[in-house]
C-alpha positions in Angstrom: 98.6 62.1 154.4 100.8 63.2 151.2 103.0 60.6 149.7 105.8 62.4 150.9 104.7 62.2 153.9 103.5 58.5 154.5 106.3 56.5 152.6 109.5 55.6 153.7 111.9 54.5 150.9 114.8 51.8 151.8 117.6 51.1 149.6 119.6 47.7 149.5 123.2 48.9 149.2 123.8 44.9 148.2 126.3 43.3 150.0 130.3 42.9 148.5 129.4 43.1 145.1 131.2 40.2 143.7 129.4 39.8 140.8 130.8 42.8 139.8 133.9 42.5 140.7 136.1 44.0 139.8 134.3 47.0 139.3 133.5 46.8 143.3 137.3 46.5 144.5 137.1 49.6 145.7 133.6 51.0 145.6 130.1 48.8 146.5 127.5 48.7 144.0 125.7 51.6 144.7 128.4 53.9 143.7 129.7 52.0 140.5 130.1 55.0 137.9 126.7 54.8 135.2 126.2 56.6 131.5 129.1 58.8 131.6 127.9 61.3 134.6 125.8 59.2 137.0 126.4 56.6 139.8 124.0 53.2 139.9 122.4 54.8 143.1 120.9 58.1 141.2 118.5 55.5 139.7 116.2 54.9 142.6 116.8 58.3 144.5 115.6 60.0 141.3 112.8 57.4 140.8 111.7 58.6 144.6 111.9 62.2 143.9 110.5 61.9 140.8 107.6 59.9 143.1 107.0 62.3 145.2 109.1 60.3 148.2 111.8 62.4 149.6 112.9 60.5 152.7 114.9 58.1 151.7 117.5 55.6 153.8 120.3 53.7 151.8 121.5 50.6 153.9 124.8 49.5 152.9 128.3 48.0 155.0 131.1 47.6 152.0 133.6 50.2 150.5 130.8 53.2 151.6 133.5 55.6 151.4 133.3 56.8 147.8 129.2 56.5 147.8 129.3 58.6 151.0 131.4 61.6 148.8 128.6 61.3 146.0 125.6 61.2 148.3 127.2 63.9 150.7 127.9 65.9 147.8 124.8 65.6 145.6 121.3 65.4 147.6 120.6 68.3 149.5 117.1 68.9 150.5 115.2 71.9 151.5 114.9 72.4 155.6 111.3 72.7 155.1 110.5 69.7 153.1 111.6 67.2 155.6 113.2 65.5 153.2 116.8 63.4 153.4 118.7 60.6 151.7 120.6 59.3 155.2 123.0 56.1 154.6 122.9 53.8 157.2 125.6 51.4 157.3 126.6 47.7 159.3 127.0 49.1 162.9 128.0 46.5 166.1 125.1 46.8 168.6 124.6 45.0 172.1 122.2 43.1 170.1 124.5 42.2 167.2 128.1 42.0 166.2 128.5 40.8 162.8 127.4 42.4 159.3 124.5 42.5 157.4 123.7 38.4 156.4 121.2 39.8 153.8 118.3 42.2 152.6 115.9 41.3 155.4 118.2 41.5 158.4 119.7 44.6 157.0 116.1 45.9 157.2 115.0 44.5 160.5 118.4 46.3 162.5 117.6 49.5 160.8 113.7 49.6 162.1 114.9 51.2 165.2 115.5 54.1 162.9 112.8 54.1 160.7 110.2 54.4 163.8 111.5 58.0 164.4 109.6 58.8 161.4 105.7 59.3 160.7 105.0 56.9 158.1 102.5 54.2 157.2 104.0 52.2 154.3 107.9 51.5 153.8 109.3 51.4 150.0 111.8 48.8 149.5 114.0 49.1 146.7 117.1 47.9 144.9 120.4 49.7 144.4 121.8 47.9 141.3 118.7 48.1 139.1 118.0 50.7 135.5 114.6 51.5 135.4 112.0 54.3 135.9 109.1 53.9 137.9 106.7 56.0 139.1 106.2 54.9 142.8 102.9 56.7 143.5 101.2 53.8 140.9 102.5 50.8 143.1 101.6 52.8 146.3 98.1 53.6 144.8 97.9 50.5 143.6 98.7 48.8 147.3 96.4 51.0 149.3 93.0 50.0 146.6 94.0 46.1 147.1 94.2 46.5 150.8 97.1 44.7 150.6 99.8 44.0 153.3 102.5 43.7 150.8 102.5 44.5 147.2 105.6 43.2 145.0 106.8 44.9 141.6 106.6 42.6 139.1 107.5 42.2 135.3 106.4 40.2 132.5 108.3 38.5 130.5 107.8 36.1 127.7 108.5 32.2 128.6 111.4 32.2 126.3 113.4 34.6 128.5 112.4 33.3 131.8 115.2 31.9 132.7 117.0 32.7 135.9 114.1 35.0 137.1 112.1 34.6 140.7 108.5 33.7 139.3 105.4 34.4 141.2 101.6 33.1 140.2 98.6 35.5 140.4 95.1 35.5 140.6 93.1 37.0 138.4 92.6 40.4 140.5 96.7 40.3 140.9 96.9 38.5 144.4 99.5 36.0 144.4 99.1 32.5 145.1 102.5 30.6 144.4 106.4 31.0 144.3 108.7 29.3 142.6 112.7 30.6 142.4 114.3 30.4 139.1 112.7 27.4 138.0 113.9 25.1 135.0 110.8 22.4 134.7 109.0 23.1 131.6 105.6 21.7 133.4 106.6 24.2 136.4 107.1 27.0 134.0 103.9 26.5 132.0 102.2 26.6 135.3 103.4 29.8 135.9 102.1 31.5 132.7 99.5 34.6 132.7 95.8 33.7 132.9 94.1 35.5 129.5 92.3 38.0 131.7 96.0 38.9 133.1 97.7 38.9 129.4 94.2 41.2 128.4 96.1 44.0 130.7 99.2 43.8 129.1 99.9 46.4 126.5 102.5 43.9 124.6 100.8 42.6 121.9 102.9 39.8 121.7 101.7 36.2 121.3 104.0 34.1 123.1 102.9 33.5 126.7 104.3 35.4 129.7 105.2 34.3 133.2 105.8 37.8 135.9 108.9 38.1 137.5 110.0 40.0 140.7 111.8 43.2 140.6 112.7 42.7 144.2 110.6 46.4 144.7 108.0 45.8 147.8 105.3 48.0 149.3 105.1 47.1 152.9 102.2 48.2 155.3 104.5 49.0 158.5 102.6 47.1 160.6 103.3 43.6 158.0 106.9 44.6 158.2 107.1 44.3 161.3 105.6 41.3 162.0 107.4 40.0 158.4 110.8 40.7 160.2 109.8 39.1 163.6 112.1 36.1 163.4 115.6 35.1 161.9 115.2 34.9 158.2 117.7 36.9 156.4 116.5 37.1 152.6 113.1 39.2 151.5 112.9 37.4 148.3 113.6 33.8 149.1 112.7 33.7 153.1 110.3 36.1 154.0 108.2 36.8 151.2 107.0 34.1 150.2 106.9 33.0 154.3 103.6 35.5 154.0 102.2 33.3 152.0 98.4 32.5 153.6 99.3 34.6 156.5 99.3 38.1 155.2 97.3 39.5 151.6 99.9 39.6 148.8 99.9 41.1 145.8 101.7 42.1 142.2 101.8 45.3 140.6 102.5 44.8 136.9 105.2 46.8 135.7 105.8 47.0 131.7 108.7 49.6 130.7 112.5 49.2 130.7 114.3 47.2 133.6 117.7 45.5 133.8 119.2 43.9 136.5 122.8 45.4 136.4 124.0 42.8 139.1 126.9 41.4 137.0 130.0 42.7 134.6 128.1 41.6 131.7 124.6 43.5 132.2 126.6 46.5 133.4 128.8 46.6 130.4 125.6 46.1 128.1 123.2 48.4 129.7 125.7 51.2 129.2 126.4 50.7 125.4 122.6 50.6 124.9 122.9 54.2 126.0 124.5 54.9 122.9 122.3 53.8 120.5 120.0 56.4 118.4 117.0 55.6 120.6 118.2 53.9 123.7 116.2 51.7 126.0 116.2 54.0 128.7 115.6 57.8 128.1 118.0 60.4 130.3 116.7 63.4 128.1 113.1 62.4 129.0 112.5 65.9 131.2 109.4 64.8 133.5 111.4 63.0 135.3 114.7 63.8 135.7 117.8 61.7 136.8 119.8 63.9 139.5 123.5 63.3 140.3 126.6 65.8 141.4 126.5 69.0 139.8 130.6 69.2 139.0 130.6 72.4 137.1 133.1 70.9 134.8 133.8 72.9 131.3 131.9 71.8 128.1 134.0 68.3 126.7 135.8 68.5 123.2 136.1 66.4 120.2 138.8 67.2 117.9 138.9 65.7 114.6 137.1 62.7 116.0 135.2 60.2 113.5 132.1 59.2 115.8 129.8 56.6 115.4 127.3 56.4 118.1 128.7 57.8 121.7 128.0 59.4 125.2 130.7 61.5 126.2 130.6 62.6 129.7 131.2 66.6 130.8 134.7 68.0 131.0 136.2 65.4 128.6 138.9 66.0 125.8 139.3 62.8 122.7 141.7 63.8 119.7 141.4 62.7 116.1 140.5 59.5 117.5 137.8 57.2 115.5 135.0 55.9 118.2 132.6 53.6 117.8 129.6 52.7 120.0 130.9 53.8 123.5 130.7 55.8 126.5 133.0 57.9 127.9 132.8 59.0 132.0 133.8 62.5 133.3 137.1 63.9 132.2 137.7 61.4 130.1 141.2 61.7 128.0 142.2 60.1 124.5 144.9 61.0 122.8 145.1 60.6 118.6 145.4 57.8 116.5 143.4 55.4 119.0 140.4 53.3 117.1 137.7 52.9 120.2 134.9 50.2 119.7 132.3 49.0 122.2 134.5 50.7 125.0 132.8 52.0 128.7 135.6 54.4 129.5 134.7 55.8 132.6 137.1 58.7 133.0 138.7 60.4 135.9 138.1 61.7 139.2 140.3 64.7 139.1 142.9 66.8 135.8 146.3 66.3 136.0 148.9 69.2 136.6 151.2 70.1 134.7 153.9 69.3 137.4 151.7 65.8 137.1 152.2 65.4 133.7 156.3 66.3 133.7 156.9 63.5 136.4 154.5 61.1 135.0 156.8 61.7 131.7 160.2 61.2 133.9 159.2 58.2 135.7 157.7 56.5 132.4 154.1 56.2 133.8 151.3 57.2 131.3 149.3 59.9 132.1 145.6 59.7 132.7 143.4 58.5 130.1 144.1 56.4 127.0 147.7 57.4 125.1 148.2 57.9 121.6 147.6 55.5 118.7 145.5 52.4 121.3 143.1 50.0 120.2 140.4 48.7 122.3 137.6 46.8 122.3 134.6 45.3 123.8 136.4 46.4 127.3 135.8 48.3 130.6 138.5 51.4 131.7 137.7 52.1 135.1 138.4 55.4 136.5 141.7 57.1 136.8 143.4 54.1 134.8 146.7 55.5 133.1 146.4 53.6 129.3 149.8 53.8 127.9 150.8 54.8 124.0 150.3 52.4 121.6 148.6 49.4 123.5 145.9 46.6 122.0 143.4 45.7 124.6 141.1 43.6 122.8 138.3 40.7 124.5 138.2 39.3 120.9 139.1 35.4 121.3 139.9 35.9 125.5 138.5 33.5 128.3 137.6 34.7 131.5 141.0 35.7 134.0 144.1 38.1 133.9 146.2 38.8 131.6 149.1 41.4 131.1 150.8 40.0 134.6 147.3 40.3 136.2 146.5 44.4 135.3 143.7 43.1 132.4 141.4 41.5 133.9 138.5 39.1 131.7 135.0 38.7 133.3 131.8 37.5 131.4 133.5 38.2 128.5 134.1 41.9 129.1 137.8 43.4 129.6 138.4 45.1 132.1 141.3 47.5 133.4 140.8 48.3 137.4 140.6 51.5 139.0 143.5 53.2 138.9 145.2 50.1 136.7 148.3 51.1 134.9 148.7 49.7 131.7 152.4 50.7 130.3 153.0 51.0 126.3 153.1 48.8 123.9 151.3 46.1 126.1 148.9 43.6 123.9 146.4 41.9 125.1 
């Protein structure tokens, strides 16, 4: 069988978010706004048709609505190829009437589905992760083992180890122990590569390295089955390592780019990397594309901007503004005289009218965008918020919680205006 043919891909929707909050108030993870154009959930539905794996399920239960729009409006596959991207969402059953409780049950009451589909191995991915992987390496990978599970792993030196699942491997890769975000320096050391492991790394670093899990699994379907036959509700802290002596387990080192993009802070960061002259991850890298809605939008335009490092999304329109290190979403608007620096502005869903902009102007509420003559920094503008004229919105010196009677929000040191968050002139912050 093709790969296409003998892989089903699942991805974990994630449950409410919070981490991100507030960037999840109104949308789940999956379909949190990425590099100017993209959503988070492009990243693995591109890795998988990139991979060769074009039936793909997306399990989620909070806030589907605007990740239904993108999906709805963005994959459409060939009716000859057999290939979908089909959301399945927290459904009451006879058997069950409460949500999701985590990444394994959300698998286990979606097998149902899965078995109307030929397929020998299920993919398992998540939907907050920035990374590209070719999936036909893991899967080849999986089948030469003869494993029942094979896990995605990482390396990274024992400096940086902290707060990552670790798992320990043999030397052929088949994986002995667990241990979950350990802090024991005798745990950690433990841990560490075996030479004939670090001999297969291509970083030529000398400090030691311990692998961490990506939370990406290769599943025979028979092991899944027989993984998901009880109550447990979390892959990585319940059932995997439950497999342990029971079922043949094994890593697949994985060595390019990966960030976790589970909280405000590694969103916020990951973006502005994009910016940089030679970002960590490549968009432009044409062998393997990353897909997302085509919006037809116009070409975007800079007038008399002084730039210094940016991604400006399509369809977007800054004026003699001076920008520094930021990206800017889809139909993004910024009026002259604003100084922009370390700023994710992620634009707007839709161009005001002109009959907009005249009652915006009557009733005193800025229009779209950013106004004239704003400074900002180090913060987050969520789509469709209305930045009035002459504003300061800076994180500089702020701890974490609201400000500007509760429209500024502070998170892991990033600032944040909501969705749709009005901020009215002259506010400082």
């Amino acid at each position: 069988m093709t790969t296409q043919k003998r892989v089903l891909a699942v991805i974990m929707g994630g449950g409410r978010g919070t981490r991100l909050h507030p960037l999840t108030m109104e949308r789940c993870k999956p379909a949190v706004p990425l590099a100017g154009k993209y959503r988070l959930v492009d990243i693995p539905i591109s890795n998988c048709i990139n991979s060769e794996i074009n039936r793909i399920f997306l399990l989620t239960q909070f806030n589907t609505a605007s990740l239904h729009r993108h999906i709805q409006g963005t994959y459409h596959f060939d009716p000859f190829g057999g290939g979908f991207v089909d959301i399945l969402s927290a459904e009451q059953t006879e058997k069950s009437l409460d949500w999701y409780q985590g990444t394994a049950d959300a698998v286990r009451r979606n097998i149902i589905h899965f078995r109307k589909f030929d397929h020998d191995l299920v993919l398992i991915l998540s939907g907050d992760q920035l990374y590209k992987m070719d999936f036909r390496e893991i899967i080849n990978a999986h089948l030469a083992s003869g494993a029942d599970v094979t896990m995605a792993a990482i390396p990274f030196p024992v400096s940086k180890i902290e707060g990552l699942g670790l798992l320990k491997v043999s030397d052929d890769l088949s994986i002995t122990e667990f241990a979950e975000k350990p802090k024991d320096p005798a745990v950690i050391e433990s841990y560490t590569l075996s030479a004939k492991v670090e001999e297969k790394l291509k970083s030529n670093a000398k400090e030691k390295h311990c692998l961490a899990s990506m939370g990406i699994y290769v599943f025979n379907r028979t092991a899944l089955n027989d993984a998901l036959d009880n109550t447990m509700t979390d892959f990585g802290k319940e059932v995997i390592p439950s497999l342990l002596g029971r079922k043949k387990l094994y890593a697949h080192i994985f060595e390019g780019y990966w960030e976790d993009i589970g909280t405000v802070k590694a969103f916020f960061e990951a973006n502005l990397a994009l910016a940089q002259p030679l970002p960590p991850f490549n968009f432009f890298d044409p062998s393997a594309p990353i897909y997302t809605q085509d919006r037809y939008l116009p070409a975007s335009k800079l007038n008399k901007c002084a730039v210094d490092h940016a991604v400006v999304g399509d369809g977007s329109i800054l004026s003699n503004s001076t920008i520094k290190h930021s990206v800017f979403g889809i139909r993004s608007f910024v009026d002259e005289g604003c100084v922009l620096e370390d700023v994710v502005l992620m634009g707007s869903d839709y161009y005001e009218t002109e009959a907009q902009l005249q009652e915006n102007s009557r009733e005193g509420r800025p229009h779209l965008g950013v106004g004239k003559n704003c400074r900002i920094k180090g913060a987050i503008i969520d789509k469709n918020a209305r930045i009035g004229d002459d504003c300061q919105l800076s994180v500089d010196g702020k701890l974490d919680g609201r400000y500007a009677d509760g429209a500024v929000i502070v998170r892991d040191g990033v600032l944040i205006v909501p969705k749709g968050g009005i901020i009215p002139r002259g506010t400082v912050v």
